[in-house]
C-alpha positions as CSV (number, residue, x, y, z in Angstrom):
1,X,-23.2,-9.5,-56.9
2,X,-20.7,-9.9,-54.3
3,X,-18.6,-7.0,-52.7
4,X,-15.3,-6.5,-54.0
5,X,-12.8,-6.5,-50.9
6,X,-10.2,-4.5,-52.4
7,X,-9.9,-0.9,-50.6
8,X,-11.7,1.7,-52.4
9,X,-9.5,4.7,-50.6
10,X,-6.8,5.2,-48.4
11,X,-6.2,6.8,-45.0
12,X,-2.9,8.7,-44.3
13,X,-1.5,9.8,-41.2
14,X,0.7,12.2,-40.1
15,X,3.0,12.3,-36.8
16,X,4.0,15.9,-35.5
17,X,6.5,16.1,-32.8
18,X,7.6,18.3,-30.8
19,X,11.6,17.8,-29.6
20,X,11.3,20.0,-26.8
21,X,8.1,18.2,-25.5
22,X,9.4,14.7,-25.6
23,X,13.2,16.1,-24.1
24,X,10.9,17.4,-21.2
25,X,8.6,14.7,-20.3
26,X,11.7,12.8,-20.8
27,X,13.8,14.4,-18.6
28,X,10.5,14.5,-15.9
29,X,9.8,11.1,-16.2
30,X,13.6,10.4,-15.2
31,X,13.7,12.7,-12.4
32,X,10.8,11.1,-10.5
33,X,12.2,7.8,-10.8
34,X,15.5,8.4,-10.0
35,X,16.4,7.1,-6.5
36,X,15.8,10.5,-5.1
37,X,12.4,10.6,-6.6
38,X,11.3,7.3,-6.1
39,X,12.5,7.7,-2.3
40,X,10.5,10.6,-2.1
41,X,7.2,9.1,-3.4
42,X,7.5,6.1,-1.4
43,X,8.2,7.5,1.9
44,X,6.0,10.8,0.8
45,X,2.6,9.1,-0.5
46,X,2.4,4.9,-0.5
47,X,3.9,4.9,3.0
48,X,1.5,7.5,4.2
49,X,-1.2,5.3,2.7
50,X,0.1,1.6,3.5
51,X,-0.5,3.2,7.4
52,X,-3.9,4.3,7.1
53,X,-5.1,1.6,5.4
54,X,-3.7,0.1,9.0
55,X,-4.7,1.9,11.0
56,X,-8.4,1.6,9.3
57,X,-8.3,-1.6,9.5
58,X,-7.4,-1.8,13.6
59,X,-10.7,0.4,13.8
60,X,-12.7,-1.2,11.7
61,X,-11.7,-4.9,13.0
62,X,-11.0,-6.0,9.5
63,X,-11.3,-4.0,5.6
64,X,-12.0,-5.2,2.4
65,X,-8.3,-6.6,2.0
66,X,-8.1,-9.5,5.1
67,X,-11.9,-9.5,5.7
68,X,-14.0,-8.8,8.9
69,X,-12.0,-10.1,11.8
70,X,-13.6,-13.1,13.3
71,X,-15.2,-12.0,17.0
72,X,-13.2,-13.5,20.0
73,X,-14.1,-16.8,21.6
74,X,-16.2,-16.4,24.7
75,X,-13.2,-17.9,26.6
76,X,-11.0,-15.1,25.5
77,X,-13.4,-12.4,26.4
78,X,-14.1,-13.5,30.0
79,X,-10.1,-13.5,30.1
80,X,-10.1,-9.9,29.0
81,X,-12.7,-8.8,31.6
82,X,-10.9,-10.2,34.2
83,X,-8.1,-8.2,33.3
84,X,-10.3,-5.5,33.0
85,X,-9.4,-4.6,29.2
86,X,-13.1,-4.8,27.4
87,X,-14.9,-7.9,26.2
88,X,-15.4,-8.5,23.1
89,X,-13.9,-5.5,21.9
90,X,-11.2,-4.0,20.3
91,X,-9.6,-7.4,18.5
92,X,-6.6,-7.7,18.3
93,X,-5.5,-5.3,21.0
94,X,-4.7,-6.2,24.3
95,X,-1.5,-4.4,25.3
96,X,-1.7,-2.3,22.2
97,X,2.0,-3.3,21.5
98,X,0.5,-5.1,18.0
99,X,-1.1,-2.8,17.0
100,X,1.6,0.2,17.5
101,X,4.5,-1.4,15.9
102,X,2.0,-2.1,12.3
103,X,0.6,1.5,12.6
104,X,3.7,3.4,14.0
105,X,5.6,1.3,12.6
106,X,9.0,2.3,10.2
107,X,9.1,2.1,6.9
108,X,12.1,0.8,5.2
109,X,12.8,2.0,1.1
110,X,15.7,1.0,-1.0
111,X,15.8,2.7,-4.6
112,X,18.0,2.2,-7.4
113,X,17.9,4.3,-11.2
114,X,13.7,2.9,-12.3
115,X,13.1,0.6,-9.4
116,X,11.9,1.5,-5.5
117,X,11.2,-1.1,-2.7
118,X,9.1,-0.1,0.1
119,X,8.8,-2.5,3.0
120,X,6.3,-2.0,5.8
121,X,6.9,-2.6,9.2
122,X,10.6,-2.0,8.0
123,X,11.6,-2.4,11.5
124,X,11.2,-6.6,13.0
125,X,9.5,-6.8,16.2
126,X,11.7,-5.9,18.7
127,X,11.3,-9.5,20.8
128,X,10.2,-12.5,20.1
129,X,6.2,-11.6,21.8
130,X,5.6,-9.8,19.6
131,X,6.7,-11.4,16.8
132,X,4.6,-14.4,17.9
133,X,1.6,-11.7,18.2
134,X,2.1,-11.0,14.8
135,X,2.1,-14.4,13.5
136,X,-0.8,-15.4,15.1
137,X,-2.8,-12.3,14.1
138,X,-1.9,-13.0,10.6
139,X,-1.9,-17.3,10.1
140,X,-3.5,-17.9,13.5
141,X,-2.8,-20.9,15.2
142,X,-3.4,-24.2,16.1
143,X,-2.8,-24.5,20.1
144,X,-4.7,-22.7,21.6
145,X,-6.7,-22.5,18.5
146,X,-6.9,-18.8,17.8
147,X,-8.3,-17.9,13.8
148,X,-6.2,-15.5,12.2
149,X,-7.2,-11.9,12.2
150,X,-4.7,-10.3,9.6
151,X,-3.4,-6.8,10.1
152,X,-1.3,-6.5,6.8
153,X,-2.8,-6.8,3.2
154,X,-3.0,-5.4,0.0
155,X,-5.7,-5.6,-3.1
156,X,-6.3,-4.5,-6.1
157,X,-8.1,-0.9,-4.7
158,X,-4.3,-0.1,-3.1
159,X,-2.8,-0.9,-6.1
160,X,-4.8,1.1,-8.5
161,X,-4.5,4.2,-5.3
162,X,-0.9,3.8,-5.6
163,X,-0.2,4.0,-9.7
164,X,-2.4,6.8,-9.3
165,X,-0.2,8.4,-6.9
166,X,2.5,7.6,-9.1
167,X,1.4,9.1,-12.1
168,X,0.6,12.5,-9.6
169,X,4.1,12.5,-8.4
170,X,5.3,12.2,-11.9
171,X,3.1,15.6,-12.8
172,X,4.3,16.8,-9.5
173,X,8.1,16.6,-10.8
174,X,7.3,17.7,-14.2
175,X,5.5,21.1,-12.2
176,X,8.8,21.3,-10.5
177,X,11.3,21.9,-13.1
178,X,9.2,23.2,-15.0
179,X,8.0,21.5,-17.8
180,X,4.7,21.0,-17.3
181,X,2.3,24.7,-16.6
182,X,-1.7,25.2,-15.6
């Protein structure tokens, strides 16, 4: 015999709310992402972190975001010897300039009511070297033929650090006025 699919019993739900509670988280949720609050969390935590990842990557001569820099040509390291500024090592640092003005370098944030823009280096290179130094290091080039070695990147990892750090500076604000305890 076949099985009837009418439904044989019911399921009821009911919503409790709590006005206060919603006014609150409300009132939180607005407060961090006002301009002020957005400011804060993006010159507070994701600037913080957009430099360390930097500066990581200048140590580490690459990351999981741009890859592991490519080694020097031999050309390039008997250049560097000459000059007396290590072989084959550190990339991407001769004069250090580069690699001050990403890890140093400012950050620039514009907010309005829900929406924050952080840009990183916020500052342009200060002459046109350096500008070509970072241009190189992050396309390369074609003459001489020099692979890029990027210094600036993102992935998904930084992305889910930073939504975490959102939602933590969204408890943080509820902490401070108060509406969220423990």
């Amino acid at each position: 015999m076949p099985r009837s699919t009418s439904p044989t019993g019911f399921l009821d739900f009911e919503v409790v709310g709590n006005e206060r509670g919603v006014q609150a988280m409300l009132m939180t949720i607005d407060s961090a992402l006002s301009p002020v609050g957005l400011a804060a969390f993006l010159y507070g935590s994701v600037g913080p972190w957009i430099k360390q990842r930097a500066e990581e990557r200048f140590r580490n001569e690459g990351d999981d975001v741009v890859g592991k820099w490519a080694p020097l040509q031999e050309t390039t390291v008997h250049i560097r010897e000459s000059y007396g500024l290590g072989g084959e090592h550190p990339i991407n640092k001769r004069t250090g300039e580069l690699e001050d003005y990403i890890t140093q370098g400012q950050l620039s944030v514009t907010t309005a009511p829900g929406v924050g823009t952080l840009q990183f280096p916020g500052n342009p290179p200060r002459n046109g070297a350096l500008r070509e130094k970072m241009k190189t290091a992050q396309q390369g080039r074609s003459s001489p033929q020099t692979v890029a070695r990027p210094v600036l990147g993102l992935n998904e990892k930084d992305l889910g650090v930073v939504m975490t750090m959102l939602a933590f500076h969204i408890e943080h604000e509820g902490r401070r006025l108060g509406h969220v305890t423990g």
